[in-house]
SEGULO-650199 format. One record per residue: residue in one letter; x, y, z of N, C-alpha, C in turn. Coordinates in steps of 0.02 Angstrom, whole numbers, padded with zeros to 5 digits, always signed. Atoms other than C-alpha are relative to their C-alpha. Last residue first. Layout:
BEGIN
AXYZXYZXYZ...
% end
This chain:
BEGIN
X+00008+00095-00032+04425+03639+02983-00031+00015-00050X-00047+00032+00039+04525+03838+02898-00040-00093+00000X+00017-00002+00070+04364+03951+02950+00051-00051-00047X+00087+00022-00023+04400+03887+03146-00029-00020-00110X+00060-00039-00009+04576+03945+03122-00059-00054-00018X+00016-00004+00075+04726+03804+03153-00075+00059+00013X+00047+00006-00010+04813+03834+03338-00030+00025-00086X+00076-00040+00013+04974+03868+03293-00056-00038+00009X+00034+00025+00066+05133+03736+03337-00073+00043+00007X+00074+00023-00051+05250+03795+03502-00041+00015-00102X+00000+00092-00040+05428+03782+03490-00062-00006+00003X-00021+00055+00039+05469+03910+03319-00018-00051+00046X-00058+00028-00026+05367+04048+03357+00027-00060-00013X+00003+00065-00048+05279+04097+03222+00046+00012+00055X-00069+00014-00024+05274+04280+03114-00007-00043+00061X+00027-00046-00075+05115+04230+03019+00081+00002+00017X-00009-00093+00019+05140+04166+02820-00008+00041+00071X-00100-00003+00005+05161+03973+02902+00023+00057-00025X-00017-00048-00053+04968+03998+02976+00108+00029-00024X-00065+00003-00015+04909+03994+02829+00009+00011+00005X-00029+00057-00022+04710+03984+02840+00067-00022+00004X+00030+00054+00039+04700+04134+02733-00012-00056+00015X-00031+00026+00031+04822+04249+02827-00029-00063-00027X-00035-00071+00030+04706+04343+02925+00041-00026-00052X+00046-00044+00060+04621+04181+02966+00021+00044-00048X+00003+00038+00087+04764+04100+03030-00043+00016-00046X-00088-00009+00034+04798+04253+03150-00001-00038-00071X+00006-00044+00038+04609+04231+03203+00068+00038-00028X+00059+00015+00052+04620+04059+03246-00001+00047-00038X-00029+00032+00053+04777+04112+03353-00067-00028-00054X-00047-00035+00040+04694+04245+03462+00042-00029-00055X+00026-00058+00013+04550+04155+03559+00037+00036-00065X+00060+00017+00042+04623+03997+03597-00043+00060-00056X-00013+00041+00065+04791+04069+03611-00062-00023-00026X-00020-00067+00059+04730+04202+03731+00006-00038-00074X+00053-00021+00026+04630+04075+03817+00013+00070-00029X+00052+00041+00057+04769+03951+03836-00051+00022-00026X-00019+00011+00068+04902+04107+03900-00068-00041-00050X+00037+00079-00009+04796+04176+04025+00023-00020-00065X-00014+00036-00066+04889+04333+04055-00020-00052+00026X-00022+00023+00030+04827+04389+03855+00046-00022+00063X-00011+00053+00027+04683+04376+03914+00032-00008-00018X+00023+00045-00039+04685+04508+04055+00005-00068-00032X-00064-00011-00034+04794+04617+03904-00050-00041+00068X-00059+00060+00018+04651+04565+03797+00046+00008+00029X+00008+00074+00020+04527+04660+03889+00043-00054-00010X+00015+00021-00090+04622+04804+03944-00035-00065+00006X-00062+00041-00019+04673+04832+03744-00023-00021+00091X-00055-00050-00009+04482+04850+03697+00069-00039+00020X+00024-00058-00049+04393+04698+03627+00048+00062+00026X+00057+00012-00031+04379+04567+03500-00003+00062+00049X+00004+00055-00063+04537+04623+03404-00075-00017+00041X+00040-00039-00069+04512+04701+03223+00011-00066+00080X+00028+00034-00024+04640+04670+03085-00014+00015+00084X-00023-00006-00033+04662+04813+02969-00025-00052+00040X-00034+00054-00010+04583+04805+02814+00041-00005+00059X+00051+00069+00030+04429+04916+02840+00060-00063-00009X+00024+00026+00080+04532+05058+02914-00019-00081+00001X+00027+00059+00026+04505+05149+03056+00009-00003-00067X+00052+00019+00037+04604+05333+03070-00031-00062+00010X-00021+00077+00023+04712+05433+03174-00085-00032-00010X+00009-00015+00082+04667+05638+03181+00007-00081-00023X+00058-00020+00019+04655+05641+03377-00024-00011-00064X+00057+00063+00006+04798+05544+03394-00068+00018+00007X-00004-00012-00067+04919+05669+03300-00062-00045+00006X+00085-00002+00001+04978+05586+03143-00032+00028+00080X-00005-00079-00018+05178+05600+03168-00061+00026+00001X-00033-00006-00080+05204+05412+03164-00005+00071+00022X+00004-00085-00005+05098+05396+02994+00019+00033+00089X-00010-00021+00077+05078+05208+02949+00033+00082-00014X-00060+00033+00055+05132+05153+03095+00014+00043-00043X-00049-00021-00027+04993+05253+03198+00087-00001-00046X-00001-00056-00003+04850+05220+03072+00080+00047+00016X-00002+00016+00077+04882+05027+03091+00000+00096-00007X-00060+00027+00005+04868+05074+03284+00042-00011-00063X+00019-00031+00104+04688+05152+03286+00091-00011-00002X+00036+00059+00018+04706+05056+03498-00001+00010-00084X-00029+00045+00019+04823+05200+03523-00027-00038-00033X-00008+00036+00039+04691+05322+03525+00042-00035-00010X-00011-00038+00055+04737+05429+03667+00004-00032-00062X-00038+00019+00023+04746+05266+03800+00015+00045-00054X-00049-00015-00057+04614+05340+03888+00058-00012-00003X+00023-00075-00053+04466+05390+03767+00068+00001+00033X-00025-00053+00049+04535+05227+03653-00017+00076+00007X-00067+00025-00008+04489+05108+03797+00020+00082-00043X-00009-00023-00077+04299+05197+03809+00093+00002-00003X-00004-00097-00020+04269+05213+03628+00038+00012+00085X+00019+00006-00032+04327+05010+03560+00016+00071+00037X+00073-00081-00007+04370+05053+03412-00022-00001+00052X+00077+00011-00025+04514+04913+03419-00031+00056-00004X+00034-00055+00011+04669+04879+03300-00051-00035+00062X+00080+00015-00022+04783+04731+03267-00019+00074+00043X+00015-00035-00059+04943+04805+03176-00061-00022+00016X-00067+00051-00035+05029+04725+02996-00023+00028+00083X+00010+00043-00005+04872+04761+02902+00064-00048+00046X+00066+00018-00038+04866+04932+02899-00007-00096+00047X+00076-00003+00010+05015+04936+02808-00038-00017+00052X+00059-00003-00055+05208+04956+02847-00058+00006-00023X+00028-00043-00036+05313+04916+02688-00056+00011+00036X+00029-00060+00020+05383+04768+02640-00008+00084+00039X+00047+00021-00018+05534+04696+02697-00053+00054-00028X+00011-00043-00040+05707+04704+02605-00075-00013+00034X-00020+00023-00065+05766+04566+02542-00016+00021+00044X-00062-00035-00026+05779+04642+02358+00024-00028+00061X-00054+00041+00045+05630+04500+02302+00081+00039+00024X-00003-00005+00055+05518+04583+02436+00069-00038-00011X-00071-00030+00005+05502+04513+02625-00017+00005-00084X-00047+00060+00046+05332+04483+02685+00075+00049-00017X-00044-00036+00069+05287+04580+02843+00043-00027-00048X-00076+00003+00014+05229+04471+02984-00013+00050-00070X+00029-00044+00081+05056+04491+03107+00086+00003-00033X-00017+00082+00047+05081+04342+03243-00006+00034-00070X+00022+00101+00006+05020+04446+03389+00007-00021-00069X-00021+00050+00057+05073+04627+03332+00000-00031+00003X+00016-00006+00030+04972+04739+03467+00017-00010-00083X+00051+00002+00033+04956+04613+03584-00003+00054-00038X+00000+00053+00028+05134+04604+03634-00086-00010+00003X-00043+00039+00064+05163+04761+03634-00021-00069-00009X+00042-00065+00071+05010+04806+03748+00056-00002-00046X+00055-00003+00029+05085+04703+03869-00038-00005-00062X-00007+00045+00057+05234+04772+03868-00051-00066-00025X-00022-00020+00079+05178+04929+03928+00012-00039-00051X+00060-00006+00062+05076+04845+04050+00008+00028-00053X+00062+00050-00003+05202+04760+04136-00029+00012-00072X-00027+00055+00054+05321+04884+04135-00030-00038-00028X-00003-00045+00046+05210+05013+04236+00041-00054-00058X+00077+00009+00038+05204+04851+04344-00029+00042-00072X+00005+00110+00029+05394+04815+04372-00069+00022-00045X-00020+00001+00051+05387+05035+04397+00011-00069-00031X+00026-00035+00050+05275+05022+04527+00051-00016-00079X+00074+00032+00027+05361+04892+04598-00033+00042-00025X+00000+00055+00047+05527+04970+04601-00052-00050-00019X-00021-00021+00050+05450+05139+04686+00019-00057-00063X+00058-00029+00010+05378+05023+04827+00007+00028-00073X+00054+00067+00017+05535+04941+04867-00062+00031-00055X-00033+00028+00080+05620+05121+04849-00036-00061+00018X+00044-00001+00064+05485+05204+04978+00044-00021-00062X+00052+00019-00006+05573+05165+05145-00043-00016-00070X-00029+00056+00044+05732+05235+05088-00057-00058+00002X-00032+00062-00082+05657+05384+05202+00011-00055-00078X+00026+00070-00027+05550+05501+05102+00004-00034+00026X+00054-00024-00029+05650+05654+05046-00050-00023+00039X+00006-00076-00014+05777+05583+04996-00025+00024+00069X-00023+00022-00037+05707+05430+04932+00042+00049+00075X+00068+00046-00011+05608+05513+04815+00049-00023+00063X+00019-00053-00024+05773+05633+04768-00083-00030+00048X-00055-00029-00037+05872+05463+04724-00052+00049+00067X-00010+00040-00044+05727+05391+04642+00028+00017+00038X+00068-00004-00049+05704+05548+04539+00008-00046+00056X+00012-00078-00027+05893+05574+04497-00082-00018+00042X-00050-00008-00046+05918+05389+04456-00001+00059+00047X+00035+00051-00047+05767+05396+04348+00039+00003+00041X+00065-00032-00036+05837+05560+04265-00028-00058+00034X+00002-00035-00064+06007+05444+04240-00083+00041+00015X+00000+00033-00064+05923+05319+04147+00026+00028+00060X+00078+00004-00022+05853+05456+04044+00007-00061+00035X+00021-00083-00039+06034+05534+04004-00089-00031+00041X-00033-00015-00054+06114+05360+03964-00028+00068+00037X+00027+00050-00040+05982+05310+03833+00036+00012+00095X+00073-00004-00045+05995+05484+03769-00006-00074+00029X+00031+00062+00007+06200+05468+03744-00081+00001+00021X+00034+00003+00072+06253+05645+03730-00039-00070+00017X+00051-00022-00014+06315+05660+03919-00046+00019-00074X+00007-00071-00016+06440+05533+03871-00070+00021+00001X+00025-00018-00081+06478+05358+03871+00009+00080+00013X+00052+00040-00025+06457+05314+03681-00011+00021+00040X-00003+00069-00043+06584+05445+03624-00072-00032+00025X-00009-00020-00090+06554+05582+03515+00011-00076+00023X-00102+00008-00027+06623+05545+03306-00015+00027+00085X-00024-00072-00008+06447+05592+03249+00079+00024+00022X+00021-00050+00054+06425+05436+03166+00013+00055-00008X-00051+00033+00025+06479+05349+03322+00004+00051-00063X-00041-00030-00038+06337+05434+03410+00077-00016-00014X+00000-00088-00005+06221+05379+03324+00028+00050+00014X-00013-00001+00076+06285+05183+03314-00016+00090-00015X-00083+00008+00006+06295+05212+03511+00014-00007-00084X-00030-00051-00016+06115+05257+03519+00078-00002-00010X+00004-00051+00048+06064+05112+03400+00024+00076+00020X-00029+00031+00063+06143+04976+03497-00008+00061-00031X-00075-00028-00013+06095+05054+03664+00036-00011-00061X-00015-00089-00020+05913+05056+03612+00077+00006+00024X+00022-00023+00064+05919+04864+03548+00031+00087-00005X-00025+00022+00037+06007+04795+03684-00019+00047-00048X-00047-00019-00028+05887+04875+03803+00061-00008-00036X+00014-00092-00003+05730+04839+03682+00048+00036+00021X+00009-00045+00065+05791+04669+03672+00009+00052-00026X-00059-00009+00022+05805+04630+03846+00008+00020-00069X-00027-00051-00045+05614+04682+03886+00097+00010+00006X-00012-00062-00005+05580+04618+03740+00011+00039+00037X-00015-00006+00056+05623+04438+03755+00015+00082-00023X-00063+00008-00003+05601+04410+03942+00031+00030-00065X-00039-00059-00040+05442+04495+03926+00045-00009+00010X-00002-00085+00026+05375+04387+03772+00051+00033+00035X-00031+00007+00047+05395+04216+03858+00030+00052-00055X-00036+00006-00069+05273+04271+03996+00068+00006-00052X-00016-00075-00065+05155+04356+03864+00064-00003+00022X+00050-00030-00053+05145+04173+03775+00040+00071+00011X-00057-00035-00081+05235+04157+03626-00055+00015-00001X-00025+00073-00052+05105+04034+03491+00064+00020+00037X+00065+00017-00019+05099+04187+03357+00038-00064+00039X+00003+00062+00034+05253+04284+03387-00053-00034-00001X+00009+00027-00040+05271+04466+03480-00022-00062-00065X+00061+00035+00032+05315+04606+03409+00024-00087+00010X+00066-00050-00048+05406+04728+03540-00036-00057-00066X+00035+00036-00058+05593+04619+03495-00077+00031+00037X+00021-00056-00048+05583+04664+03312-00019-00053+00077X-00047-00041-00014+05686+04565+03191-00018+00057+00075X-00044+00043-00032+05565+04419+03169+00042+00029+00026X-00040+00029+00047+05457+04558+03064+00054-00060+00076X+00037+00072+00026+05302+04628+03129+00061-00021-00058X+00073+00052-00018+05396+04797+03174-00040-00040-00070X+00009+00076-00007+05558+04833+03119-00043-00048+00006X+00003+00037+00050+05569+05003+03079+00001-00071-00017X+00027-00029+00072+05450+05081+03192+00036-00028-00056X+00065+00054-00003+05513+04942+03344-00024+00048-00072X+00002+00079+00021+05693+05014+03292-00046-00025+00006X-00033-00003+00039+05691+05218+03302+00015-00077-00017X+00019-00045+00055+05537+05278+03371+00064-00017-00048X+00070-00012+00058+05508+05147+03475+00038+00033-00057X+00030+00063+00041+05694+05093+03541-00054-00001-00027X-00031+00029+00042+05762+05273+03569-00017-00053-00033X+00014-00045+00032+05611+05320+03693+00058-00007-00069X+00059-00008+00050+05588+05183+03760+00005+00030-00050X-00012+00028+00070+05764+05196+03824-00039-00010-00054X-00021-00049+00020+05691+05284+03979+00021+00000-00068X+00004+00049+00057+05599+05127+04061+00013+00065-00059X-00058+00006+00033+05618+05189+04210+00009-00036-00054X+00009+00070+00011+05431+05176+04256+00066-00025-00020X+00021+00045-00023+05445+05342+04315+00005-00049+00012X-00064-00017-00105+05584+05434+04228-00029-00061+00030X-00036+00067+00015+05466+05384+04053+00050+00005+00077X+00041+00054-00001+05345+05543+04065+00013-00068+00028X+00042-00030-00046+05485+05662+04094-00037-00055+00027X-00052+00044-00060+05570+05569+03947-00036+00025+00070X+00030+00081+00014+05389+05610+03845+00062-00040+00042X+00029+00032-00023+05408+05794+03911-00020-00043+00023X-00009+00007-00078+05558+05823+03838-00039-00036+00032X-00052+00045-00023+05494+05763+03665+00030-00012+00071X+00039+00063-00013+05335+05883+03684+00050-00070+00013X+00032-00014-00067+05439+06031+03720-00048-00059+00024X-00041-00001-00065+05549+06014+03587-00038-00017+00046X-00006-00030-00045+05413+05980+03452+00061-00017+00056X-00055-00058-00010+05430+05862+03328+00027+00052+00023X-00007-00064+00033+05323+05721+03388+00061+00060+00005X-00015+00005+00071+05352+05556+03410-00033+00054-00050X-00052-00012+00060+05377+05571+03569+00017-00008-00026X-00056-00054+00002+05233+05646+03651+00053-00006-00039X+00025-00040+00027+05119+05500+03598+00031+00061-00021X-00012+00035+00065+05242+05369+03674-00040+00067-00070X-00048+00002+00018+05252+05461+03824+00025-00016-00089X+00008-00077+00004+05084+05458+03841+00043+00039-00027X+00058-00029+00076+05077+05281+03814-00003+00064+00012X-00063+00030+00077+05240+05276+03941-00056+00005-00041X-00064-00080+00008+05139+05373+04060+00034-00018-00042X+00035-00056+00043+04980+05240+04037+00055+00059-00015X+00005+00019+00071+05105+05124+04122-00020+00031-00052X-00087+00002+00034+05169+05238+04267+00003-00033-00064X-00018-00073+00017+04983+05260+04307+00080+00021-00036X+00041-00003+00045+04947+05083+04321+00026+00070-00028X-00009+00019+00045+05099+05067+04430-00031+00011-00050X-00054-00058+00030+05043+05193+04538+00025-00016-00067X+00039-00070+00014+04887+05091+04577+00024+00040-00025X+00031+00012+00072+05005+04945+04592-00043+00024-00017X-00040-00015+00061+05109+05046+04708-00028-00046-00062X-00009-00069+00031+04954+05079+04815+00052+00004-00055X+00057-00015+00027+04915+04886+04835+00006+00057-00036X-00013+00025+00060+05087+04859+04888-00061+00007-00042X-00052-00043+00060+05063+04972+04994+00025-00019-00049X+00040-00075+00015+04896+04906+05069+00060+00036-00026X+00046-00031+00050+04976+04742+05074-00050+00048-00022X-00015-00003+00070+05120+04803+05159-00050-00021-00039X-00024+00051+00008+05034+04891+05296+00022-00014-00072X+00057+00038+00011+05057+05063+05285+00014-00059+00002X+00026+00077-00025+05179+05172+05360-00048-00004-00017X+00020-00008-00059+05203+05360+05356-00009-00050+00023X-00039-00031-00042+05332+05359+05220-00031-00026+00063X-00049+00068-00012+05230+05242+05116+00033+00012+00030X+00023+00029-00032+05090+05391+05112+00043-00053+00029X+00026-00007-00065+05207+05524+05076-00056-00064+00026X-00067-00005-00030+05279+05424+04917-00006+00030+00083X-00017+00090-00020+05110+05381+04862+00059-00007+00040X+00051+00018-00045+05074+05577+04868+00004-00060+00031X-00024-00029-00062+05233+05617+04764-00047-00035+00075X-00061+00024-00036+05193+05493+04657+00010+00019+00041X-00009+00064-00032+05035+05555+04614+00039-00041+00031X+00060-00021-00080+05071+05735+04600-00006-00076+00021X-00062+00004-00038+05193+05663+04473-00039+00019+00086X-00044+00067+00006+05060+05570+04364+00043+00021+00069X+00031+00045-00035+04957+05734+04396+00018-00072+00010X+00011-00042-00056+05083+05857+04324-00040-00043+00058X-00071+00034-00025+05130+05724+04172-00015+00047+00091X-00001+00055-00023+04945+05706+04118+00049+00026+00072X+00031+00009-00075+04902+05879+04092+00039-00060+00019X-00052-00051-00045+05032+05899+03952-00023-00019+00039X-00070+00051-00018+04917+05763+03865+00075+00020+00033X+00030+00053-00021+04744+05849+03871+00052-00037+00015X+00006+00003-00073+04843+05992+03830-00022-00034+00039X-00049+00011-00045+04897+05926+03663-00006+00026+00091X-00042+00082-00018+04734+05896+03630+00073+00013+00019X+00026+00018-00051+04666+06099+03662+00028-00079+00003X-00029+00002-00060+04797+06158+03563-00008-00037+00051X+00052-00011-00061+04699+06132+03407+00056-00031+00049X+00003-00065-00019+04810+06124+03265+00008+00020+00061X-00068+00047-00008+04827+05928+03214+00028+00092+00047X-00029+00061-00040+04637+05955+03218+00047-00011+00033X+00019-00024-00053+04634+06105+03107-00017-00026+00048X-00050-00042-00008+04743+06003+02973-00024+00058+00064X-00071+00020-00047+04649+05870+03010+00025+00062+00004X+00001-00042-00078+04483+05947+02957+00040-00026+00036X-00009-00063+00014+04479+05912+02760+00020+00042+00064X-00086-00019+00035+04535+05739+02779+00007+00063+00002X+00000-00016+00082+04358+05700+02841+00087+00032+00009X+00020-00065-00007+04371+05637+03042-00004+00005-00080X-00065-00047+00036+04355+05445+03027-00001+00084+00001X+00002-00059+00035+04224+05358+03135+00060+00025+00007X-00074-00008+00077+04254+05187+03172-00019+00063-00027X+00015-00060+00045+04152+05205+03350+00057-00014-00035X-00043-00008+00027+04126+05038+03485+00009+00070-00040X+00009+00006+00081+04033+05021+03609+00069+00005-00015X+00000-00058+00061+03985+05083+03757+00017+00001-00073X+00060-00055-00008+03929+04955+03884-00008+00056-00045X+00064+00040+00008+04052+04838+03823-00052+00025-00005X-00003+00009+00075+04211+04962+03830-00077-00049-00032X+00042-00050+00028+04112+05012+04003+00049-00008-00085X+00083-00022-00015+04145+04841+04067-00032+00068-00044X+00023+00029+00037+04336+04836+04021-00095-00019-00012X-00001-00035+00058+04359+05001+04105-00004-00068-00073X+00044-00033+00003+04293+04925+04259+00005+00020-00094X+00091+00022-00002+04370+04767+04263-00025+00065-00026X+00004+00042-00002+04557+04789+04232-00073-00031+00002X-00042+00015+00040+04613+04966+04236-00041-00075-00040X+00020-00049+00031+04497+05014+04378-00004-00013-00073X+00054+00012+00001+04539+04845+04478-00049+00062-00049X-00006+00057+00049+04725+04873+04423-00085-00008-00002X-00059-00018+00070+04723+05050+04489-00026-00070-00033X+00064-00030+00032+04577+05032+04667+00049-00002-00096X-00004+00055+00101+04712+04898+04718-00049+00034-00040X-00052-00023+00032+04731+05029+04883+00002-00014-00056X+00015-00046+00066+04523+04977+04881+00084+00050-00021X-00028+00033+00079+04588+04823+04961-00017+00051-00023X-00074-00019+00044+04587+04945+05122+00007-00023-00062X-00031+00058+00026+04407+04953+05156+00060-00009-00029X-00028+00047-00046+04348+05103+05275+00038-00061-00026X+00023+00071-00008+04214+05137+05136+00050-00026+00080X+00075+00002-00007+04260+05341+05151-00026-00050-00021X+00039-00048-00053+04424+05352+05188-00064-00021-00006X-00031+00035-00048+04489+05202+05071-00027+00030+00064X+00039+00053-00019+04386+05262+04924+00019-00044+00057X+00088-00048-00003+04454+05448+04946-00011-00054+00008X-00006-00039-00082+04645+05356+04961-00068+00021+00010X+00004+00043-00043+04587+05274+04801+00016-00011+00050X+00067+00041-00017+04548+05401+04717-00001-00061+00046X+00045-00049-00033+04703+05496+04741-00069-00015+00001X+00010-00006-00095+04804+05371+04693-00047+00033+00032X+00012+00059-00019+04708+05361+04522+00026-00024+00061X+00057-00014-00069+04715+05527+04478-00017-00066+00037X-00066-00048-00048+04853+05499+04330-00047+00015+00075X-00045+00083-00001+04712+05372+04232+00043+00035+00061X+00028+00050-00063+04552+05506+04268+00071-00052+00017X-00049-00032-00061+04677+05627+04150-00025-00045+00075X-00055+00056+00006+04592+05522+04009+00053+00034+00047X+00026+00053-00043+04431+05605+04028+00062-00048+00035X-00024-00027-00087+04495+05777+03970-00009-00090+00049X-00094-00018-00006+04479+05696+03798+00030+00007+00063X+00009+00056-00050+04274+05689+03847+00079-00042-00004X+00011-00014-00079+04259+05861+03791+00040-00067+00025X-00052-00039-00014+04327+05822+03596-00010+00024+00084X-00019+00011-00043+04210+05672+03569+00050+00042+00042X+00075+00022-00052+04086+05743+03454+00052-00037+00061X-00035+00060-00033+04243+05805+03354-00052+00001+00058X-00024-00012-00079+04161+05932+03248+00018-00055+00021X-00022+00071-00058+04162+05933+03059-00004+00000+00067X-00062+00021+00006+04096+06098+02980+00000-00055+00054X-00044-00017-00051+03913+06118+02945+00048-00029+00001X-00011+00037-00080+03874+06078+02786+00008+00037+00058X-00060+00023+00008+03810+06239+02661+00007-00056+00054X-00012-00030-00050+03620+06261+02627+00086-00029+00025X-00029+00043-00031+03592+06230+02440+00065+00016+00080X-00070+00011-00028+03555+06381+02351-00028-00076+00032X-00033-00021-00036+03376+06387+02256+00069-00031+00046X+00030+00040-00064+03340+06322+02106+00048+00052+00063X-00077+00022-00010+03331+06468+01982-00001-00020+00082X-00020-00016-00062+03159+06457+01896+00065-00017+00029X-00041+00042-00023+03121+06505+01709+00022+00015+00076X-00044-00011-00061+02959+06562+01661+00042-00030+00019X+00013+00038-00049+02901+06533+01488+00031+00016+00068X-00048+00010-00016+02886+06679+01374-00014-00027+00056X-00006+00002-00073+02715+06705+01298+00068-00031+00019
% end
């Protein structure tokens, strides 16, 4: 009798990866709509503080629903970047922005024309502001990719908040400098915020003209020419302002320079919490190591990282500046912040309860020694909790 042999049956194949968050991408166009809501909530409550509907959006709400929603360290599989980095549909999520950013302006710009009181317009340009900040993270996304069309864009983006140079000083000195004493966008353990913005906000200007003019030297063109990108994207601000004004009545430059103070604000900000006190040893050559995970504080936090296009997966960013931010990763050594960036950017405007909060866990990261952190030199670390 011949025994029966059975052949197991198949094994039903995975389904392929999906991005369970890929709808809710569109979400992050709510940031650029933000005059326009708060003209709607001004009509229909009657209540003017709701011009401050931007910072109060920015600032409470969206730190509330990081709470309410969580967090997510999910990684896509390796196998489905490359149809990820593809998909059209994210970069349109981030084309959209710049159309509704400007719609916004324009709109803010007709309202300040017609007269408002000033704190109801000053209200509206820190609504705008918000929007002019997120445009530089948008900006920032756009350009550090290799696309023409996306680079333009990202000065486009940057006009706004005039802060045009960005675009020379990321991608070409805070990327190689960062978390080292050398970089003015990383920020010292024990510097407050306040202390910060003097620092990098000259820095960065210094910095970006330093390296455009060394680029341009190289090529044998002159510094002050229509080559210079730091010089071409302070003129497009010049041009918009100009044409804003214009069109508007001279009325709306106050207004325009506060937005753009605030768009500043929060860009730098968000530098200086996302290298608080993280340093890069130096190898035996002199040279510094190389960028890891571990030189960038990180958040998962789903809501922030919906509207900010993953920034917050930061360690990721470094490591791989051309990673599109759909495809950026969590990793396990990377040091995690307590809460989205909108959070700690409220705390990090309270210096003693940023420091309380944020230096314990600097000395942690570094074993209880705080003298491996990049310090400031006048103000003495707060020892970690795990070090008493």
């Amino acid at each position: 009798m011949t025994a029966s042999t059975t052949t197991p049956s198949p094994q039903p194949a995975a389904p392929p990866w999906r991005d369970r968050r890929r709808p809710a991408w569109l979400l992050g166009l709510a940031v650029p709509a933000l005059p326009f809501q708060a003209a709607a909530l001004v009509e229909v409550s009657g209540r003017h503080v709701l011009w401050w509907w931007g910072p109060f959006f920015a600032f409470v709400i969206i730190p509330l629903l990081d709470a309410l929603v969580g967090r997510d360290q999910e990684n896509p599989p390796e196998e489905a970047v490359p149809l990820l980095e593809n998909d059209r549909y994210y970069r349109w999520c981030t084309f959209l922005y710049l159309p509704l950013q400007y719609a916004g302006l324009l709109y803010a710009c007709l309202l300040w024309s017609r007269g408002m009181a000033v704190p109801d317009a000053l209200g509206l340009a820190a609504t705008v502001g918000v929007v002019a900040g997120v445009a530089i993270n948008t900006a920032h996304e756009l350009g550090h990719k290799r696309e023409t069309v996306e680079r333009r864009l990202a000065r486009i983006a940057l006009a706004q908040a005039a802060y045009g140079h960005f675009f020379v000083e990321h991608n070409h000195g805070h990327h190689v400098r960062v978390a080292t004493p050398e970089d003015p966008a990383s920020s010292r353990l024990g510097e407050s915020l306040w202390a910060f913005l003097p620092r990098t906000v000259a820095g960065s200007i210094r910095s970006a003209w330093h390296l455009e003019a060394r680029r341009l030297n190289r090529r044998r063109h002159r510094t002050w020419s229509h080559r210079n990108d730091v010089l071409t994207a302070w003129g497009l601000t010049l041009v918009l302002f100009a044409a804003l004004a214009t069109a508007f009545g001279p009325v709306v430059l106050p207004y325009l320079l506060v937005q753009a103070a605030c768009g500043v604000l929060l860009l730098e900000s968000v530098n200086y919490i996302e290298h608080y006190g993280l340093l890069r040893e130096r190898r035996p050559d002199g040279r510094y190591e190389r960028v890891a995970p571990r030189h960038s504080w990180n958040s998962n936090n789903t809501t922030s990282n919906i509207l900010l296009y993953q920034l917050q997966r930061h360690s990721d960013h470094h490591a791989n500046p051309l990673r599109r931010y759909q495809t950026l990763r969590h990793f396990e050594e990377a040091p995690q912040l307590p809460s989205g960036y909108a959070s700690m950017i409220v705390l990090a405007w309270v210096t003693p309860l940023w420091r309380r909060v944020m230096d314990p866990k600097v000395t942690a990261h570094y074993g209880g020694d705080p003298t491996r952190a990049n310090r400031h030199h006048a103000v003495r670390p707060v020892p970690s909790r795990d070090a008493r």
